[in-house]
N, C-alpha and C positions, 0 to 999 in steps of 0.2 A: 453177069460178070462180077458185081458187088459179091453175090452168093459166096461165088468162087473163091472170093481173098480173102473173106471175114471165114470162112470154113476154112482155108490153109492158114490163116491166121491163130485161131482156134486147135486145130491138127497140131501146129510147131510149137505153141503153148503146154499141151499137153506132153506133148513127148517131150522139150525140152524139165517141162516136173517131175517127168518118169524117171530122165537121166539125173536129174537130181537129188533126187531120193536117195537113188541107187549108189549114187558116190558119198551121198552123206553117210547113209549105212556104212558102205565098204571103210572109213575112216572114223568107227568110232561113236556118229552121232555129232560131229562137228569141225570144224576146224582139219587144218591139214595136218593131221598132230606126226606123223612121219615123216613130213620132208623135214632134209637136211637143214643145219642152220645156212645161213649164207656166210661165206666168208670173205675175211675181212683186207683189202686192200693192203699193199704193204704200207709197215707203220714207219713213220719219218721221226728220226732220231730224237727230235723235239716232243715225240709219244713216246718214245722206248723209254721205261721206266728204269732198266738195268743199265741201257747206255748213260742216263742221266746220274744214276748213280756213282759208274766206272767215272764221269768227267767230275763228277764233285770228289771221291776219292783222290784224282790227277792233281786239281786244283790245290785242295789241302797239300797233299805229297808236297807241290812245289813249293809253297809258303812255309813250309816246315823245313825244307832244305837254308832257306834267306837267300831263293834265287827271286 
């Protein structure tokens, strides 16, 4: 029974290096150089560089009126 599991042991080794070869090849030689990037959550006002911009604009505008 030991035989048994150190040979499928062995077996699942083996072919899991075969499939790994084989994906390294298909991409290059490394890394997953084709997937997509991830994208990025929506960004909160406090990140939006143009929103902080438009409120710093606001802000000025309004001190230049003498409201």
């Amino acid at each position: 029974m030991l035989r048994l599991v150190v040979f499928l042991a062995l077996f699942a080794a083996v072919v899991y290096a075969c499939f790994w070869l084989i994906d390294r090849r298909n991409n290059g030689g490394g890394g997953h150089t084709g997937a997509k990037p991830i994208p990025r959550g929506p960004v909160g006002p406090d990140d939006d560089e143009e929103f902080l911009r438009e409120l710093e604009r606001r802000r000025r505008h309004s001190k230049g009126d003498g409201t």
